[in-house]
N, C-alpha and C positions, 0 to 999 in steps of 0.2 A: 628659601623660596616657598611659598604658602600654595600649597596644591588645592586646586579647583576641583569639582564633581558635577559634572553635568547629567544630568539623568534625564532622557529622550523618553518619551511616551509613543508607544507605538499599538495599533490595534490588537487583537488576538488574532493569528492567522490560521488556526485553527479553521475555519469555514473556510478556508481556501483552500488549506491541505487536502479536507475530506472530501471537496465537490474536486476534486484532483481524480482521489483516489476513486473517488464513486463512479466519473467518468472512465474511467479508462478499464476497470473491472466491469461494466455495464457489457463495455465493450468488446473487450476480449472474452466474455462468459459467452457472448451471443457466439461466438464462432468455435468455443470448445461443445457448445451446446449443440451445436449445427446450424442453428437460424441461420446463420454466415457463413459463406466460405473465404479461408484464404486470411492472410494476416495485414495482406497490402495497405487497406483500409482504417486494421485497428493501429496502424505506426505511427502516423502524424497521433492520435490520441494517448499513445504511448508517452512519446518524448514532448510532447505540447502540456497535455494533462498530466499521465503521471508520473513523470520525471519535473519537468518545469514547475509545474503550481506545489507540488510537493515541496521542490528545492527553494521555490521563493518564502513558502509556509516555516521550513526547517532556519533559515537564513534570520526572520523577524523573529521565532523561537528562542534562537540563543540571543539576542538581544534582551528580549526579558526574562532570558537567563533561568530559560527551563529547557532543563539537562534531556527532560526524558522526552514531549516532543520534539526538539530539534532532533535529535538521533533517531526516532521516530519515523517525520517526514524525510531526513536525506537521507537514513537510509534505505527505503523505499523507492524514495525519487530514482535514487543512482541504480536500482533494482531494475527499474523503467530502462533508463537508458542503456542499462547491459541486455535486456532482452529486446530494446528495440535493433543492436548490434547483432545479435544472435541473430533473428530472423533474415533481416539482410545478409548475412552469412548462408545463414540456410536458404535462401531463396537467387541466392547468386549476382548478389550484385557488386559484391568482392572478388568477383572470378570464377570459373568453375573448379579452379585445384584447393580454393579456401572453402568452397563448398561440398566438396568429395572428401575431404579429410576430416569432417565436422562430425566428433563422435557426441551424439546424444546424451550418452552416460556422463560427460562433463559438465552438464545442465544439471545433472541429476545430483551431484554433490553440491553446486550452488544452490539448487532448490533445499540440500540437508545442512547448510551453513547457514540459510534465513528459516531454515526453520527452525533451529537451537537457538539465534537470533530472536527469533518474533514467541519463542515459549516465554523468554527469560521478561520480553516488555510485556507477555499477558499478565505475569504476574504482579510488573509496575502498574497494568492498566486497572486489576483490581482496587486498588486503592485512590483509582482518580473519579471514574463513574462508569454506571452498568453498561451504558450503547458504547464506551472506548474498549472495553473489557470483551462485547459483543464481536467486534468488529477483530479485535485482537486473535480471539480462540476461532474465529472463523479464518483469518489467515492462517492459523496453525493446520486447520483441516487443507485450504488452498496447496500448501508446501507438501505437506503431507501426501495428499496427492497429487501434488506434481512430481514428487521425486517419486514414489512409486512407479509411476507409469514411465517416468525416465528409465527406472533400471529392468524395466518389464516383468513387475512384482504386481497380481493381480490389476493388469494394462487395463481393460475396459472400467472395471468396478472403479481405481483410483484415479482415474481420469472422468467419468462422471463425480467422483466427490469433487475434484479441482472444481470440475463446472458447476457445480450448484453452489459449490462454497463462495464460489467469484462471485456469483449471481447474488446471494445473499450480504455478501460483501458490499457491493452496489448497493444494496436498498437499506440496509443499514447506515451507510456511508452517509448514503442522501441527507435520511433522518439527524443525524449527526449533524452534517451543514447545515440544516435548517435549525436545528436548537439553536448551536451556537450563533448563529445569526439572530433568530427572530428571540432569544431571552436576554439578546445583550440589547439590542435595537429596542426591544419595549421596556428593560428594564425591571424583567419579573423573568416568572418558568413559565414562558408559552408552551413549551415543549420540554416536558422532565427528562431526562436524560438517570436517575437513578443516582444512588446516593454512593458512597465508597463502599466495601466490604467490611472495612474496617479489622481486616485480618493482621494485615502486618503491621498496621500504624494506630 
């Protein structure tokens, strides 16, 4: 029986992923920042933006069968959705006996499992371009202090790095969706994004 290959063309999702991720870092910076209080507000942006557009980004990824953003976007996305569950945990809308047994320090090992996670993709990012590379080593500061301040290892100092790092994260992000949109839409480098390192490859 003579086997068929079809091969589906599908966009780069890339601009999705990052206007994902930029949203929802926008968002949650503003309230580690203090512009905001409360996390109520940042949830729908959570699981809307950056769990969903992340997850749909990771999903067309491995369809064109690139290994390193699809595990990239979902894992991030599902990042999303575990702390959109945590907060709701923390804020009691699971009950007050799932919110009275909620030890902090077990965020604080998730926050050191994505960030052994997001060192090993800085180093894939080097080799793809400088704003993925950007956006990479600023998560690593993101984790960095989060799990800090989870284990109350210099609490105020690593909890301001989370929040600028997020913040920065954001506008980085942005910059990113806007390349990958407006150099594929015009068909040049509207917006250069940086060349590889060309360290490991």
């Amino acid at each position: 029986m003579k086997e068929t290959k079809v091969k589906v063309i599908v966009a780069d999702p890339s601009a999705l992923g990052l206007f994902g991720l930029a949203m929802v870092t926008l968002v949650a910076s503003s309230q580690k920042l203090g512009l905001t209080s409360d996390v109520s507000l940042v949830l729908p942006w959570a699981i809307f933006l950056g769990a969903s557009a992340q997850l749909m980004a990771a999903v067309y990824d491995f369809k064109h069968n690139n290994t390193f953003g699809a595990t990239a976007f979902a894992a991030y996305g599902f990042f999303w959705f575990a702390m959109g569950f945590s907060w709701l945990i923390q804020n009691g809308v699971f009950g007050e006996a799932l919110k009275a047994s909620a030890d902090p320090k077990q965020l604080g090992f998730a926050f050191v499992g994505y960030l052994i996670f997001t060192i090993f993709m800085t180093l894939g990012a080097m080799e793809t371009h400088k704003v993925l590379f950007t956006i990479f080593f600023l998560i690593d500061l993101l984790f960095l202090g989060l799990a800090a301040s989870s284990f109350g290892i210099m609490e105020h100092g690593m909890h301001l790095l989370a929040a600028y790092s997020e913040l920065a994260i954001a506008l980085v992000s942005f910059y990113g969706c806007g390349a990958a949109v407006l150099n594929t839409h015009f068909g040049k480098t509207f917006l250069p994004v940086g060349k590889p390192f060309g360290i490991f490859k």
